[in-house]
C-alpha positions in Angstrom: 0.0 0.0 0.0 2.8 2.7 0.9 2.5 6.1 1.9 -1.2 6.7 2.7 -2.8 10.1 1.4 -6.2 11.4 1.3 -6.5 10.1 -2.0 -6.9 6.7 -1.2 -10.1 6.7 0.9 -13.4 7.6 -0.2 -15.4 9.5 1.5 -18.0 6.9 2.1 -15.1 5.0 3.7 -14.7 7.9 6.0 -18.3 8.1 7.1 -18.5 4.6 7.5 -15.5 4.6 9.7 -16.4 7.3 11.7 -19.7 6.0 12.5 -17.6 3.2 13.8 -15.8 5.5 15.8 -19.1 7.5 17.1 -20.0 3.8 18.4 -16.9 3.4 20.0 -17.1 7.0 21.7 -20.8 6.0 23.1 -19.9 2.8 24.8 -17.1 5.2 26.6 -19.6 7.0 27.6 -21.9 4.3 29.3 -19.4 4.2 31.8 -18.4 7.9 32.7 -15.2 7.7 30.5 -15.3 10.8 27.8 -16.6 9.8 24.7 -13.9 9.4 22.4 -13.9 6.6 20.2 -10.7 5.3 17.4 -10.6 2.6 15.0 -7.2 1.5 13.2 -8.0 0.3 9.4 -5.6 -1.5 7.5 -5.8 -1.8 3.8 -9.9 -1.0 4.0 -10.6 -3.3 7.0 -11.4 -2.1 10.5 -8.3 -4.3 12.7 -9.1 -2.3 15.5 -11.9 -0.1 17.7 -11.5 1.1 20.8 -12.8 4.0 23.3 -11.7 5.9 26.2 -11.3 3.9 29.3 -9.4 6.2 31.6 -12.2 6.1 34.2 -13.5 2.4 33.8 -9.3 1.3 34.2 -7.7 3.7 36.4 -5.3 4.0 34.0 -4.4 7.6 32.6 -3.2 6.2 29.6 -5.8 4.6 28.2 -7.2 7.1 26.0 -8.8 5.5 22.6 -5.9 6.3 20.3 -3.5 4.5 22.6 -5.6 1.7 23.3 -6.3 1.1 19.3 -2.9 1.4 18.3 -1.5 -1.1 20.9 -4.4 -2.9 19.7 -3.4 -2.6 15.7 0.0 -3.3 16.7 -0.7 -6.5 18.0 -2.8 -7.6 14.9 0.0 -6.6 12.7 2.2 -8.0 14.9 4.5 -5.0 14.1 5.0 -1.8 15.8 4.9 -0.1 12.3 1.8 1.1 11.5 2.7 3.1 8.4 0.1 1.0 6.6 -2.9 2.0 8.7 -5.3 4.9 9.3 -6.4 6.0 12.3 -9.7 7.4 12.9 -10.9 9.3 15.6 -13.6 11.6 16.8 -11.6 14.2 18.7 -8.7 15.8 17.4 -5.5 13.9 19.5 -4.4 15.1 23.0 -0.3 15.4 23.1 0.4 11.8 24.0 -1.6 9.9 21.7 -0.6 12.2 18.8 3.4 11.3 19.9 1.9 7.9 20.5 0.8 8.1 16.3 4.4 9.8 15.4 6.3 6.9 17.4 4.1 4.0 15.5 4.7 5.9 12.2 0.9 5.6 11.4 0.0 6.4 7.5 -2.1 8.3 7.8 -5.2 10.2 11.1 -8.8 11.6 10.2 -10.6 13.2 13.1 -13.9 14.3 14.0 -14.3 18.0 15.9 -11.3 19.8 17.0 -9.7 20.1 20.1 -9.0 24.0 21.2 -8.0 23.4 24.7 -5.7 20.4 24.2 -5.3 19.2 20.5 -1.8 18.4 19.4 -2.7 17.8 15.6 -3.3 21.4 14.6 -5.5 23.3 17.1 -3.2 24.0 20.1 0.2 22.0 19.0 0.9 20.3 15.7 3.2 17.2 16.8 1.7 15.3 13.8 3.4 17.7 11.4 5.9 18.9 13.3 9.3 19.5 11.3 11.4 18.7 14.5 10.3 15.3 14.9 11.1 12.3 12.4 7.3 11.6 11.0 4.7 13.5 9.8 1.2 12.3 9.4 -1.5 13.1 6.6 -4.7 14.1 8.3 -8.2 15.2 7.6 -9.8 16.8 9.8 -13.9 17.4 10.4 -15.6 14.1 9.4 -18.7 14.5 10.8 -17.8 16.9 13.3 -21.1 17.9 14.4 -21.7 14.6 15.6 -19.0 14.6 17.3 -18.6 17.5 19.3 -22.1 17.2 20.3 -21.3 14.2 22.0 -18.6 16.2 23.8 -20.8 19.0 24.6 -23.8 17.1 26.0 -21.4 14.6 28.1 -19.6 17.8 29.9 -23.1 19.7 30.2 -24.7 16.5 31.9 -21.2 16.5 34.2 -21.8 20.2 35.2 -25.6 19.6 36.7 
C-alpha cells in the first residue's frame, strides 16, 4: 500500500468509519469515561476499535488512540503502523498524537477539534511537526457535528 494520502479513501469510507468510531465513543460514555472513540484500518478493513477507558481502568493512559494502536499493533504484529489509518472523533491530546508519530501511522482523520488540548493542529501540531522524524497526513472534520455534540452534551450533563 505505501504512503497513505487522502486520495486513497473515499469519503463513504470515512463516514463509515467514523460511524464506527461514534460507536466506540458511546460505549465510553456508558461508563463515565469521555466519549472518544478510534478505529485502526488496515488496507480498507477495521483491525481495531477502541474508546476511552481512563475512568472504567484507572489508567491515565488509556485514552482511545493508545488503546487502538496497541491494539493494531498487535494484529499486525508489528509496531509499524505506516500501513494503517487512524480514525478518531476528537482531534488527538499530546500523548496519543506522539503515540501516532512513534508507531509511524500512514495516515489520522478526526472528527471535531480540540481548542483546549489538541496536538494535531488546534493548540500543537506534533503530527506535522518538522522537529520530529514523521509527519502524518490528516483530515480533519468528518462529521464533526456529531462529534462535538457528544462532547458537549457529556460535559453539560457532568456540570448539573
Amino acid at each position: 500500500m505505501g504512503v497513505l494520502t487522502p486520495d486513497d479513501f473515499t469519503t463513504g469510507e470515512l463516514d463509515t468509519w467514523m460511524s464506527h468510531a461514534l460507536e466506540e465513543a458511546r460505549a465510553a460514555e456508558s461508563h463515565g469515561d469521555v466519549p472518544v472513540g478510534a478505529v485502526v484500518i488496515h488496507r480498507h478493513s477495521v483491525i481495531a476499535a477502541r474508546h476511552n477507558e481512563r475512568e472504567l481502568t484507572g489508567d491515565p493512559t488509556s485514552h482511545a488512540e493508545v488503546l487502538a494502536l496497541r491494539d493494531a499493533a498487535n494484529v499486525i504484529g508489528n509496531w509499524h503502523l505506516e500501513e494503517c489509518l487512524l480514525v478518531v472523533t476528537l482531534e488527538p491530546c499530546v500523548m496519543c498524537a506522539g503515540a501516532m508519530v512513534n508507531s509511524r501511522l500512514g495516515m489520522l482523520v478526526f472528527g471535531t477539534h480540540d481548542s483546549k488540548a489538541g496536538a494535531s493542529g488546534s493548540c500543537f501540531d506534533l503530527t506535522n511537526s518538522d522537529v520530529l522524524n514523521h509527519r502524518i497526513p490528516q483530515i480533519a472534520g468528518v462529521r464533526s457535528e456529531e462529534s462535538s455534540q457528544l462532547l458537549k452534551r457529556f460535559f453539560a450533563d457532568r456540570r448539573r
